[in-house]
Structures are given as structure tokens and as C-alpha cells.
N, C-alpha and C positions, 0 to 999 in steps of 0.2 A: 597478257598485255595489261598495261597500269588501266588505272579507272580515268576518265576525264578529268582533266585538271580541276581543281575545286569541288570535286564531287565525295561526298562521304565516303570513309575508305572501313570497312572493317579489319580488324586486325588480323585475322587471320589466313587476307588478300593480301597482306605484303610480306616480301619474300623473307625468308632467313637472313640471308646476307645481298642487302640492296648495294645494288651496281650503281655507277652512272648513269649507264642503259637505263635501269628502273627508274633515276629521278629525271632523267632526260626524254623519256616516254610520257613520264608524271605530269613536266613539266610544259610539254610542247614544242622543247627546241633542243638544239643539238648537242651531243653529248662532249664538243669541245666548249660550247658555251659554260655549260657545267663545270667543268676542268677548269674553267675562268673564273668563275665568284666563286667555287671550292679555294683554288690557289688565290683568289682575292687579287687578281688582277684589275687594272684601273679603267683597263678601256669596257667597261660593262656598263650600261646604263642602268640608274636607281631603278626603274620601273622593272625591268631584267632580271635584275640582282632578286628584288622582291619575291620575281617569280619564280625564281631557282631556288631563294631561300623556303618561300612556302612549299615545296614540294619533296627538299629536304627536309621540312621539321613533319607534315605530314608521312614520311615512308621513314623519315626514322635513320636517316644514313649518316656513315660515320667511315669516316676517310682510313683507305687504309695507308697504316703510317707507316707500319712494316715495309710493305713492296716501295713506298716513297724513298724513307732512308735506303733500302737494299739500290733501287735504282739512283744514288748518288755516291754509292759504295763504304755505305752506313751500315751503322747495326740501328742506330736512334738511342743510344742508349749512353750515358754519362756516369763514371762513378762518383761518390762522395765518401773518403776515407777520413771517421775522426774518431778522436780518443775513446771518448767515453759516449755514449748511447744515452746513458744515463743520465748524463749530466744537463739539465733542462737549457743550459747556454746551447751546446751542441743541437739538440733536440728540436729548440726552436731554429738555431740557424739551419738543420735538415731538410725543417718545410718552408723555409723561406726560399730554399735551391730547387725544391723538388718544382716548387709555386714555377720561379723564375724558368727553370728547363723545361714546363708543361706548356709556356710561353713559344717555346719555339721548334711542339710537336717532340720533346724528349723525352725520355724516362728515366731516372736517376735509381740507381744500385747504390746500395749504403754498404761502405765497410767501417769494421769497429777492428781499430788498432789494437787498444788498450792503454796505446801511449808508449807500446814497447818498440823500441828500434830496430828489430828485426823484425818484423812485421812491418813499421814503416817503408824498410828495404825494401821488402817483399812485394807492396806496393806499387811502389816508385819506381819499382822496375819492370812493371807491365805482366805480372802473373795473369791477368784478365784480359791480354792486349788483345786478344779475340772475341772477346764479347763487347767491349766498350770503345765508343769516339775519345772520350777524354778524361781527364781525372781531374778532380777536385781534392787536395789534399790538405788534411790540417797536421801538423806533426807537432811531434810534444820532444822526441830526443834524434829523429833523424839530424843529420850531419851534414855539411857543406858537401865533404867529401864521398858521402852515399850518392849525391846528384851529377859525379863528376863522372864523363863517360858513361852516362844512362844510355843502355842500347834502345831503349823501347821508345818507337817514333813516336805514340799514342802524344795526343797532349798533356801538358802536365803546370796545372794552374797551383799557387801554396795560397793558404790563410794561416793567420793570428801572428804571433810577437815575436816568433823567431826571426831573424835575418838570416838572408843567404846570398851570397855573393854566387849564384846559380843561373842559368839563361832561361827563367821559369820565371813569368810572371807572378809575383806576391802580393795580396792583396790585405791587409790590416788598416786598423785607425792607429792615430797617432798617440803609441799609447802614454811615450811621455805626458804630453800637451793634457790629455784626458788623467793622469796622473796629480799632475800640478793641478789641473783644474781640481780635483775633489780634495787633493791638502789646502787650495785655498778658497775652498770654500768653508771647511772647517776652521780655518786660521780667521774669518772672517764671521763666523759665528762664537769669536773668541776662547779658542782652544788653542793651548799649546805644546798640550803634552800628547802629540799624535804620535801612535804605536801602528807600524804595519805591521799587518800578520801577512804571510804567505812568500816569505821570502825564499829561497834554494841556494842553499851555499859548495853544492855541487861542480857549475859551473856558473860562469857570469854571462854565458849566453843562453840559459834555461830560459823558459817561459818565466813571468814574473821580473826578469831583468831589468826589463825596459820601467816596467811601474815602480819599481825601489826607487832608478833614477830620478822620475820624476818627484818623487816623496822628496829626495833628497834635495833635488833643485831647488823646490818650491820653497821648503824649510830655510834654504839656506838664503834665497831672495828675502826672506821675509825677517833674518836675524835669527831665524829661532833655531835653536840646538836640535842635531839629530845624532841624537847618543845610540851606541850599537844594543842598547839593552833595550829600547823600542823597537828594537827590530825582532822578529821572532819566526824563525824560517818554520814551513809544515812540509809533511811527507809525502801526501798529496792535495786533491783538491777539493774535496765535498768538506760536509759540515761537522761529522764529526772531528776531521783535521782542525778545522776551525775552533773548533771546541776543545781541543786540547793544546791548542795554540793559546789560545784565550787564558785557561787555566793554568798553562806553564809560567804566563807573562805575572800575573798577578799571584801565584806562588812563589814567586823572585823578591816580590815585596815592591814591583812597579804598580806604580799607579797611573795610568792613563787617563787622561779625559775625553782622549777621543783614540778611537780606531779604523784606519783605511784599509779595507783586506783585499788580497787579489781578485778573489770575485765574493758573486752573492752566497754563494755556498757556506763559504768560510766566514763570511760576517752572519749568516743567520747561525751557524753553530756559536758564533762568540756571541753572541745576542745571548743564544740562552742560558753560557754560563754567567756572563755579566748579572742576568736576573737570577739565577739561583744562588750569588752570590750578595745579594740585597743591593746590587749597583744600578740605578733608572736608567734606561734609555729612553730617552737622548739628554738627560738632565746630568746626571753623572758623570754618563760616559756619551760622547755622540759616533754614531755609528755610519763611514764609507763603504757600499759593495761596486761591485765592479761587474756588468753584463747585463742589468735589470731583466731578470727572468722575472715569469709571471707570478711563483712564489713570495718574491720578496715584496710583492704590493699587498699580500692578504693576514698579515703576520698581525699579532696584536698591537706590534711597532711596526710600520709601514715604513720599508727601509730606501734610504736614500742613495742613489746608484750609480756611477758612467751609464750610458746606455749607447752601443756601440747602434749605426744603422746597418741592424742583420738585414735588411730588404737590402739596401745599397750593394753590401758586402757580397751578395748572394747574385742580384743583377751583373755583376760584373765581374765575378766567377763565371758565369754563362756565359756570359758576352767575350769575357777572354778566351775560352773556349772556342768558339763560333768562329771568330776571326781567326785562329789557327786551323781552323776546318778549310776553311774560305780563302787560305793562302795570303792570308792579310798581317800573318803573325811578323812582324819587325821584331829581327836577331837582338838576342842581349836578355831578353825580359825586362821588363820593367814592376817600379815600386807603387803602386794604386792605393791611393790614401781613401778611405772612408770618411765620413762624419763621423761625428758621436755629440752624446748631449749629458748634460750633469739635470737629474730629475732629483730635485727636492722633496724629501718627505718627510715622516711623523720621527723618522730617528736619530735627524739632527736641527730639528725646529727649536730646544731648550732656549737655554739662555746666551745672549750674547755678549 
């Protein structure tokens, strides 16, 4: 039997695995009342609540989550499929999902694509449909037509820049809009010869699509030429691509004053050739990344960034989720726009 309420407990009076029973005994009062301010029901009075909670923080109990989800015909558990693991954009958007799914008693499974298409398939068509409630997918070369006739009921939520004409909620920011926004922020710190790096000339609806467009809108509202020798596709996405994007553009015999690259990766790799090639940033050349990971703010040049809101992005990842759990999902899917913000810093503060 528990000790009387409020009365000192030694640790080694309380059981392995505390029941209701145990905190309901703890407590003083019934083990449905318990059930009530555990599930955080409203008809509980503060005074109540208080004493249920003290007697759960004293014994130590911890709901089990498992038999919950099993009793709604759950596992509790959500996947998150993205490119690269590595890549600190993905890495922090991971814990930003894992944060937002812990929110509503879930556990998130991370898968690592590589960005390859048949593994995206592999995905998308429910190889895990036994273990998990729903998926979270970021895909880098999956296809309209991989999503067509998906047998796997699992839910299936997408992120980032691709478009898909698919009955699968999509969630991204607007990557035009945040495109333009950081050509004319540049254009506004008096540059004109802006160079994207991270272009894919593979197809016109890769990842990076969306961002050329914007380059080219912005440029083009503003008068200014967007000659194809500014543009300089990479092969993939980290820094060293960056870096030899950087070095191919200014081996051509281009001079840029300023560079917008797909993300922060590819701008910190052209940072460094810009400096080992005696060029200042932000005075030279001023420098757009794309993601603001936490790298790009510790750099000797504190790089200037889109910053997409991965919390936003991540909350409604979940929350799409949830409601197709909940039988709430409205046929078609729909297109869920993010925020995002242009954070100014040290590597395009130069001259205007």
C-alpha cells in the first residue's frame, strides 16, 4: 500500500512500474479521477488536479503511451524521411518534428533517403506501414507519378520545393517570394552583378527550381540583366559543391559582386573560395544563403540567410498528420505555405 499522502516516500517504496492504482492510492482518490488530469480533462478542479499532480511527481509515473496508442489502433509512432542526415537544414528540421510529434505523445523514426529515387519509392509506398501512423516526407527526385496509385493507406504528408500535383498534403515556404526577397535585398545594398550558384539543369522541376525563378523575377523587376553565365548549376548540396561552383564561376573570367546560392552550405563553401582568392566578403562580393542553419551565424563572416520557420513547417507536418488520423483529412490535399524571414548579417553589411 502507498504511504499517506504527503508523507516522505523513500525510493525504494515505490514500485518499478507505478500504476494508477499506485498514484490513486498516493493520492486519495479514485483511480478514474487519475485517468482525468493524466488525459487532462477539464471537468477537474485546480485543487484536485494539484493533488493528483503531487502524487504523480512524488511516485514518479509516466503514462503508458504504448497501450494508449495500441488502444486507438496505433503503434504512436510517425516516420520522417529526408535526404541527407547530414545536412544541418534537415538535422535541425528532424528536431524540430521530433519536438512537435513529442507534443502529441508520438515518437518519430527517421529515414535517410540519400535523395535517391528509389528509396524515395520505397518509402512512399509504405515498406514500414506496420510500424508507423504516418509519414513525413521530404523528397529531392521522387515523381508525380511514383504518388499515383500509392496502395499504402498510412498517411503521407510532403515537404520542401518540389510540386506535386498528388492528393498528399505539401507543406513548403514560398520559395519564389523568399527568392526575390534575398536578390532584392542585394539589389538594394547596391549590387548588380548577382551570381546564383546551385542551379540543376537536369530537369526544371528539381529542387532549386523554384529559387532560379525567383533570382530571375527579381532581376528582371528591377531592370537588371540575368545573363546565363551568372548562373552556375552544382551537383549536389553541401559546401564543397559550393566551392567549386564558386571556383568554376570566377575561372570563366566572371566577376560577381554578389552571390545567392541555394542554401547555406553552398554559400559557406563559396565564401571560402572567394577568401582564398583575395576577394572580401561582403565588400567585394556580398554573400545570400538559403536555410539559416546554426553554422552560418559562427563563421568569421556571419552569413546573411532566407530562414524558412522549421518550427511552423514541423507543427503542421504533425498536425497534417493527426487530422488524417482523426478522419478529418479533406480529399485532394492541400498546398500549406510556411513563413520565412531574410536575417541580415556581417556578409552583406559592405557598401551600398
Amino acid at each position: 500500500m502507498a504511504p499517506p499522502f504527503g508523507a516522505p516516500i523513500d525510493a525504494e517504496e515505490i514500485p518499478l512500474r507505478v500504476s494508477l492504482k499506485d498514484v490513486a492510492e498516493r493520492a486519495g482518490v479514485s483511480i478514474k479521477t487519475v485517468s482525468n488530469v493524466v488525459n487532462n480533462y477539464p471537468h477537474v478542479t485546480p485543487a484536485m488536479r494539484s493533488r493528483v499532480q503531487q502524487a504523480i511527481d512524488e511516485l514518479g509515473y509516466r503514462p503508458n503511451l504504448t497501450a494508449r496508442h495500441l488502444r486507438k489502433g496505433r503503434t504512436g509512432i510517425i516516420a520522417l524521411a529526408v535526404p541527407e542526415l547530414g545536412n544541418p537544414y534537415f538535422a535541425e528540421l528532424a528536431g524540430a518534428v521530433v519536438d512537435a510529434a513529442a507534443e502529441h505523445d508520438f515518437t518519430v523514426l527517421l529515414d535517410h533517403t540519400r535523395g535517391k529515387r528509389e528509396q524515395e519509392v520505397l518509402v512512399s509506398q509504405g515498406f514500414r506501414a506496420r510500424v508507423i501512423d504516418g509519414l513525413i516526407l521530404s523528397p529531392l527526385e521522387l515523381e508525380a507519378e511514383d504518388l499515383q496509385g500509392r496502395s499504402d493507406d498510412v498517411p503521407l504528408v510532403l515537404l520542401g520545393e518540389r510540386e506535386y500535383d498528388a492528393p498528399h498534403d505539401h507543406i513548403a515556404i514560398d520559395n519564389v517570394a523568399a527568392a526575390r526577397a534575398a536578390v532584392r535585398h542585394l539589389l538594394g545594398r547596391g549590387r548588380t552583378r548577382i551570381a546564383y550558384l546551385g542551379a540543376r539543369t537536369d530537369s526544371a522541376n528539381r529542387p532549386a527550381h523554384l529559387r532560379l525563378v525567383g533570382w530571375r523575377r527579381e532581376l528582371a523587376a528591377a531592370g537588371v540583366p540575368a545573363p546565363d553565365d551568372l548562373v552556375v548549376p552544382v551537383g549536389g548540396w553541401d559546401r564543397d559543391d559550393g566551392a567549386r561552383a564558386m571556383a568554376e564561376l570566377l575561372d570563366s573570367g566572371v566577376r560577381p559582386d554578389a552571390v545567392f546560392a541555394l542554401n547555406d552550405l553552398i554559400a559557406i563553401g563559396a565564401m571560402r573560395v572567394l577568401h582564398e582568392r583575395g576577394l572580401r566578403v561582403p565588400w567585394d562580393v556580398a554573400v545570400v544563403g538559403f536555410d539559416d542553419i546554426a553554422e552560418g551565424r559562427f563563421g568569421a563572416v556571419s552569413l546573411t540567410t532566407i530562414a524558412p520557420d522549421k518550427q511552423a513547417i514541423a507543427r503542421m507536418a504533425v498536425a497534417s498528420l493527426l487530422r488524417s488520423l482523426s478522419g478529418r483529412e479533406e480529399p485532394g490535399g492541400r498546398e500549406l505555405v510556411a513563413e520565412f524571414r531574410l536575417v541580415e548579417r556581417e556578409s552583406t553589411l559592405g557598401r551600398r
